[in-house]
C-alpha atoms as one frame of an Amber mdcrd trajectory, in Angstrom:
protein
  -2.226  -9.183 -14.928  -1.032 -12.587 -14.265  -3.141 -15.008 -12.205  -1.315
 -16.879 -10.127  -2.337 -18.956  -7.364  -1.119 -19.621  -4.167  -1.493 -23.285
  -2.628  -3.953 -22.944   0.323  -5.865 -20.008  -0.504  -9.082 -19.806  -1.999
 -10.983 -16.631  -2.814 -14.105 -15.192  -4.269 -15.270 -11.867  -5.520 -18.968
 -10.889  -5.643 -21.583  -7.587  -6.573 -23.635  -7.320  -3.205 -24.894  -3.849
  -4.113 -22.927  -2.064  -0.933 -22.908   1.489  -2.928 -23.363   0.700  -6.624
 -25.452  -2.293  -8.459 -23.371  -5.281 -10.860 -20.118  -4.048  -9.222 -17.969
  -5.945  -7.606 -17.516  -4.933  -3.727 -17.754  -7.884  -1.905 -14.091 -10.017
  -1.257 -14.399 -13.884   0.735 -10.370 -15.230   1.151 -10.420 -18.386   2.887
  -6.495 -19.443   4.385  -6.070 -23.267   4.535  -5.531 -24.547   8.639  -2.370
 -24.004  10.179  -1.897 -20.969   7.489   0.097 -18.165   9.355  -0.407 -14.634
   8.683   1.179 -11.083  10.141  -0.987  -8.089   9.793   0.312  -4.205  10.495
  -2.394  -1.713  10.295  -2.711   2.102  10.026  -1.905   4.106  13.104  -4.639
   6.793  12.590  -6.035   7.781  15.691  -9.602   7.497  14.238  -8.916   4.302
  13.160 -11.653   2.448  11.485 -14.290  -0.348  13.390 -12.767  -3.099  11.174
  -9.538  -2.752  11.831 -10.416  -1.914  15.836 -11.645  -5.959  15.592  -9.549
  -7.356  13.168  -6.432  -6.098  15.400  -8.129  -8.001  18.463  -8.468 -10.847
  16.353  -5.325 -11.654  14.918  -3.765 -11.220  18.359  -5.948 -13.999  19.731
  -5.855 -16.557  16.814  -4.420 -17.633  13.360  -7.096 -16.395  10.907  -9.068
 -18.725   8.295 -11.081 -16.146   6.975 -10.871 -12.478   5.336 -13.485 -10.378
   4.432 -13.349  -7.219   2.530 -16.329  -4.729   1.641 -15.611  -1.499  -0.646
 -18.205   1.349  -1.166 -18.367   1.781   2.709 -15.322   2.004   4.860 -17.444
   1.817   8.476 -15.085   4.280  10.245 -16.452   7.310  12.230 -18.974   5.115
  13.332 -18.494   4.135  16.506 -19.627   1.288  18.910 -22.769   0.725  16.238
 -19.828   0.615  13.528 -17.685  -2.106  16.050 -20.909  -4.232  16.401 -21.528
  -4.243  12.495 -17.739  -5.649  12.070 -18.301  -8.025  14.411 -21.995  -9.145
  13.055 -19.791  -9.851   9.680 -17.209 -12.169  11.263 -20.209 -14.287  12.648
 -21.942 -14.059   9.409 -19.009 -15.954   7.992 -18.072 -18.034  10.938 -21.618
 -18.955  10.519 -21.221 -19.446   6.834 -17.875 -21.088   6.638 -18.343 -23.057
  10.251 -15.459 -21.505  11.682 -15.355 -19.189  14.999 -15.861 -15.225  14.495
 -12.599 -14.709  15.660 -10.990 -16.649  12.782 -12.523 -13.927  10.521 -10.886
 -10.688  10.129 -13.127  -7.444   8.821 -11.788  -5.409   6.363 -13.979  -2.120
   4.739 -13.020   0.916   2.374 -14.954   3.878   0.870 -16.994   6.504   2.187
 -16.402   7.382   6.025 -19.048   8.027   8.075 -21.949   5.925   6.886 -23.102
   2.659   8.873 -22.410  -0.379   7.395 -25.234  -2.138   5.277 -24.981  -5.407
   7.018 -27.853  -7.038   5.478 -26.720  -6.730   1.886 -23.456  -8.111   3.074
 -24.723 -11.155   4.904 -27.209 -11.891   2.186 -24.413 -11.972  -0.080 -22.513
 -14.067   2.013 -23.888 -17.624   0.753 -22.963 -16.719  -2.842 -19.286 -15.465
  -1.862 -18.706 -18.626  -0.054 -20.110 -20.877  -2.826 -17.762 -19.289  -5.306
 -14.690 -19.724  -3.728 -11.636 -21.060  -5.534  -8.217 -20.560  -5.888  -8.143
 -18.749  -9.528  -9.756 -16.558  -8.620  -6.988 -13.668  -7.117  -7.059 -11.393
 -10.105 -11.177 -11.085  -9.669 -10.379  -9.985  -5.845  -8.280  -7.869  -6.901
 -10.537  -6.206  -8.874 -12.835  -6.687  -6.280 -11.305  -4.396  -3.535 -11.339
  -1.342  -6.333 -12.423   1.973  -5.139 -11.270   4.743  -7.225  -8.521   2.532
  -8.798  -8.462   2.412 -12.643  -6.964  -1.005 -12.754  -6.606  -3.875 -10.103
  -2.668  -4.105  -8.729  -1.680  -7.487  -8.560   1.799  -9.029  -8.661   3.173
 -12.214  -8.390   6.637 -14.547  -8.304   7.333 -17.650  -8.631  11.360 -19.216
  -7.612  12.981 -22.038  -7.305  14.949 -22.722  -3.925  16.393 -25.943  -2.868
  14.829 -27.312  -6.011  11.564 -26.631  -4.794   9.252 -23.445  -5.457   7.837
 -21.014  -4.209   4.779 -18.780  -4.797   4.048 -15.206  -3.614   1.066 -13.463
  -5.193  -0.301  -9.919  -3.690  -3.052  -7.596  -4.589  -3.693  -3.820  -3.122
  -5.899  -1.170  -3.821  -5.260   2.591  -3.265  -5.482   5.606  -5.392  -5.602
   8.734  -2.925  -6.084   9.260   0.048  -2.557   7.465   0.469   0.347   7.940
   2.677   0.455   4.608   4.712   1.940   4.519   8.155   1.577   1.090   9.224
   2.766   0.648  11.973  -7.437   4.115   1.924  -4.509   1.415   1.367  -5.031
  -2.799   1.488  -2.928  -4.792   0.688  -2.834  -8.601   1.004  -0.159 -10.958
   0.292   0.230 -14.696   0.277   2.956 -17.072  -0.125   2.912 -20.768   0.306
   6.408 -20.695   1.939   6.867 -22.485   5.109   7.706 -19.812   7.646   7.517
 -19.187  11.483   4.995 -16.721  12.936   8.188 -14.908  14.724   9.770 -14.702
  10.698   6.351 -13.609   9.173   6.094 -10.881  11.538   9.608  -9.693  11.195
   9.615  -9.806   6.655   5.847  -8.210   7.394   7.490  -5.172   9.124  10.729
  -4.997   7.044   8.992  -4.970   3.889   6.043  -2.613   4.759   9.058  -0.138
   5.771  11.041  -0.330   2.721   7.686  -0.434   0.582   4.337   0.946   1.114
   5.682   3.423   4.191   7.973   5.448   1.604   4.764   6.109  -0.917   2.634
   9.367  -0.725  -0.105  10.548  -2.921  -1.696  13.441  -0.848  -0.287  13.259
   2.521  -3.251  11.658   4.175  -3.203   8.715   6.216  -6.155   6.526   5.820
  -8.642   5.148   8.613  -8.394   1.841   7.081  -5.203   0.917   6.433  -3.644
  -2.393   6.666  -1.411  -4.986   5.222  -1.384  -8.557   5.951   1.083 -11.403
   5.233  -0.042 -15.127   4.719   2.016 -18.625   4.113  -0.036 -21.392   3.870
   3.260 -23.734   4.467   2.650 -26.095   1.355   6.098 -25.596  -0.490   8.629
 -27.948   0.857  11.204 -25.174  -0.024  13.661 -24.990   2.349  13.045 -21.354
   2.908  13.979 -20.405   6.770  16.610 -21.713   8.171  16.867 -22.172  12.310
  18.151 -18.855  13.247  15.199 -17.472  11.404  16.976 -15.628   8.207  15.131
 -16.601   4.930  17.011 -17.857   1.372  18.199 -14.927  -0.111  15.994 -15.518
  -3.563  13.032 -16.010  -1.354  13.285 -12.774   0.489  14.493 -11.203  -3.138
  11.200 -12.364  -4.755   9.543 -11.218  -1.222  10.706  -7.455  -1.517  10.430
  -7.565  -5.252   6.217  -8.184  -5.131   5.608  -5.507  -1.871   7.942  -2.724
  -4.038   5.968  -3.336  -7.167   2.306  -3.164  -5.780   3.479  -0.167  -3.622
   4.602   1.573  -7.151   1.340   0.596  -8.571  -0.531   2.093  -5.994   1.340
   5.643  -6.816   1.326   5.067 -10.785  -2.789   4.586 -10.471  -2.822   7.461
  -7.824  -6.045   9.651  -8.506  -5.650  12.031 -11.469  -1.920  11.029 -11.390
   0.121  11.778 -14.751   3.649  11.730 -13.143   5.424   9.073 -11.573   7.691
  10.582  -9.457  10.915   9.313  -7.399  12.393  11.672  -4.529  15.685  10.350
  -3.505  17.538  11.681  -0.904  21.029  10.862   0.027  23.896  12.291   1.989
  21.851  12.312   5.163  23.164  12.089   9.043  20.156   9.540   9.335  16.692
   7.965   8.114  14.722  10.219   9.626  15.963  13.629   8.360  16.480  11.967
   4.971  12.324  11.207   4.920  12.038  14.622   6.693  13.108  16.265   3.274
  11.663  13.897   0.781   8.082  14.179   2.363   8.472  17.608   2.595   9.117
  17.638  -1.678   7.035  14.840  -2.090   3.687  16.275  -0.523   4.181  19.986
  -1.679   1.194  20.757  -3.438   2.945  23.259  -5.363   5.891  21.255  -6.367
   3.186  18.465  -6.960   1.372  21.236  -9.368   4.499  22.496 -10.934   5.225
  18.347 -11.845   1.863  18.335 -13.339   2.372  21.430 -15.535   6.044  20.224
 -16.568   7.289  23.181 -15.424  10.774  23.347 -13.803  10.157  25.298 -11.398
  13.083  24.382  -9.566  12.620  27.270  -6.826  10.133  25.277  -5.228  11.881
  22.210  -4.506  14.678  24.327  -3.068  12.297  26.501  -0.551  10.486  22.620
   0.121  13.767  21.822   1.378  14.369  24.425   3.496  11.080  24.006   5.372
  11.151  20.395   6.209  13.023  21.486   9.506  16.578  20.024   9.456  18.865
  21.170  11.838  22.183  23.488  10.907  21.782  22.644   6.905  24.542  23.862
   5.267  22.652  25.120   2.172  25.442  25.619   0.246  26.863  21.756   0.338
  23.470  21.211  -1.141  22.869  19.500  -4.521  19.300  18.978  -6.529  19.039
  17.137  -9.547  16.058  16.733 -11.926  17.200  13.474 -13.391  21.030  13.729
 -15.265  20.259  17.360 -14.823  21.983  19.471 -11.795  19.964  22.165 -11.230
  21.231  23.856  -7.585  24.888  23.946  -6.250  26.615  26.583  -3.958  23.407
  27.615  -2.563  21.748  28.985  -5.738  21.259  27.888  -9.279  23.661  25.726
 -10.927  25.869  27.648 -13.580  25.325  25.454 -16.275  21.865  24.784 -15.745
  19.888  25.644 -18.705  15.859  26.027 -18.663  15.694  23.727 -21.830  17.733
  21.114 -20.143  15.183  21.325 -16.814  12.380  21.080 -19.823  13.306  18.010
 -20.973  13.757  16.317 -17.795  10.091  17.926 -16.056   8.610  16.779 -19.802
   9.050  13.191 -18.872   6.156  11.031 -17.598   8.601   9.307 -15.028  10.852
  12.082 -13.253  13.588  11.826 -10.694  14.102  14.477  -7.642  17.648  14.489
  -6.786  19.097  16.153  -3.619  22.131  15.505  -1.540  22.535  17.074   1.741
  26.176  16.217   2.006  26.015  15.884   6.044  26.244  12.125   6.228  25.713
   8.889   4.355  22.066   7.342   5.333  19.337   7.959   1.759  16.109   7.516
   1.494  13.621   7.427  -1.772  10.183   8.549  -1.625   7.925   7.443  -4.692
   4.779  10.217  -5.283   2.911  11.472  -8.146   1.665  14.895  -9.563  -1.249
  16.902  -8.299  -3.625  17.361 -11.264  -7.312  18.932 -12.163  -8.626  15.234
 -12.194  -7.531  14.409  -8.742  -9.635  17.781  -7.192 -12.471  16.408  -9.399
 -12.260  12.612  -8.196 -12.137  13.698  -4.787 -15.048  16.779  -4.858 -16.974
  14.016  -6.651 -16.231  10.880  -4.514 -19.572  10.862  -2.742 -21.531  11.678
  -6.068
């Protein structure tokens, strides 16, 4: 994992003994001034205190500060929960001699449990001390919760003559399917870019990225994604009407679409890496209607586990996911080079061994055309195996 540092952002990564001793859990990011930054955030009803404040924050002011606690994701914890979010932004206003709402809160791990403010604040001091700007690949580390490894991705270009840096982390193992209007993700580029631009490659990004992903089905309370440039490239990267250099916005889409496939190749128990791509659609939606509805089948998900082509599954996923008039029989499903349905039933040449060979494969491809339009879709997901019912009856353990 490459460490690679963006100009105007300094970070630290700390063990403040939230839920487990000499692990890190405690992440200080401090933007230089005039730094801009976008931010979309889950749209779970029971959305957690942090990002309750951090969304009120953000909308009043350009943030200097980001905090980020794992072990203890302070959501079902109502107004005590707000308070303790807050009581960190002043903690590090405090600290860093900024105002609270130049902080934003961020928190993932068990719901449910207060937050331990006082191990936080104490910890504080040393977080702030330690700042400094090689230090991204230790926060990414740092925001770990059931991850195996830290995600972190990073480009580097050349426009005008001038370059440019973008360097994200995320973390995110279950518990995933993000609908951003427990997954973080934070990514920062030293491009010069209006707030009106930022919020506009924030939301096209997130859609084409971490929104098509799904380990288990379950949006998280804590959700977010945020979006930083510091401005210190003199790359000529917007122009006036707002559109971006094509190699910028390249390298752009290139670092959110690799941490988002991270986040699904480290997904909990997760043997498979699975793409469900779905073409020949009147539209977007019913295109994401059937690949979510393949994607998130636990027994399709079980079947990819086992290897086992089991192709009768995908087809009956497919029928359930609620499209209207579906001509079945103009219906195609592929397991990689490998057509397995046509006319409504199994494909004539389809062979089990051939099906084998493709489900045998540790990265597989879902195939299906619905041959009612000309909008597609992919969905990237991963097995369902013993290890991810273990990880998750364990997680409190």
């Amino acid at each position: 994992m490459e460490n690679v540092s963006v100009e105007g952002v300094r970070s630290a990564a700390i063990s403040s003994g939230i839920r487990y001793a000499n692990r890190l859990d405690l992440v200080l990011f401090e933007l230089a001034e005039k730094t801009k930054t976008a931010g979309v955030f889950t749209l779970n009803a029971f959305c957690a205190a942090p990002i309750t404040v951090a969304r009120r924050h953000i909308a009043a002011v350009s943030p200097r500060y980001l905090l980020i606690n794992t072990g203890n994701a302070n959501a079902g914890t109502g107004l005590q929960g707000e308070r303790d979010a807050i009581a960190c932004c002043e903690a590090v206003a405090r600290e860093c001699g900024v105002n609270a709402e130049q902080v934003l809160p961020f928190s993932t791990g068990v719901i449910g449990e207060l937050l331990p403010i006082d191990k936080i604040v104490g910890a504080l001091p040393s977080a702030h001390k330690a700042l400094a700007v090689d230090q991204i690949a230790a926060a990414a580390r740092g925001i770990m919760t059931t991850d195996t490894r830290p995600k972190m991705v990073s480009r580097q270009v050349v426009v005008e003559g001038h370059q440019v840096t973008i360097s994200g982390i995320a973390k995110g193992s279950g518990m995933i399917k993000p609908n951003m209007a427990t997954m973080l993700s934070y990514i920062f580029t030293d491009a010069r870019l209006t707030q009106s631009t930022l919020d506009r490659l924030l939301r096209e990004q997130v859609a084409r990225s971490f929104n098509r992903i799904t380990v288990d089905g379950d949006t998280s309370t804590n959700d977010c994604c945020l979006l930083s440039a510091t401005g210190y490239s003199a790359a000529p990267v917007e122009a006036e009407s707002g559109q971006c250099h094509a190699i910028f916005e390249e390298a752009l889409a290139d670092v959110f679409r690799e941490l988002a496939v991270e986040l699904i190749k480290d997904a909990e128990g997760a043997t498979k890496f699975v793409t469900v791509a779905v073409t020949g659609g009147l539209d977007s939606r019913e295109c994401l209607q059937v690949g979510y509805a393949v994607a998130e089948s636990p027994l399709v998900k079980t079947a990819l586990f086992a290897s086992d082509p089991n192709w009768g599954r995908i087809l009956a996923a497919i029928g359930r996911a609620g499209l209207d008039n579906l001509d079945i029989n103009a219906v195609e499903v592929w397991l990689g080079n490998t057509r397995i349905v046509e006319n409504g039933g199994r494909d004539a040449h389809y062979t089990e061994a051939a099906g084998q060979a493709e489900m045998d494969k540790n990265e597989i491809t879902i195939s299906i055309s619905l041959a009612r339009g000309d909008v597609s879709e992919k969905i990237f997901t991963a097995d369902l195996s013993y290890d991810y019912v273990r990880i998750n009856a364990d997680y409190r353990s």
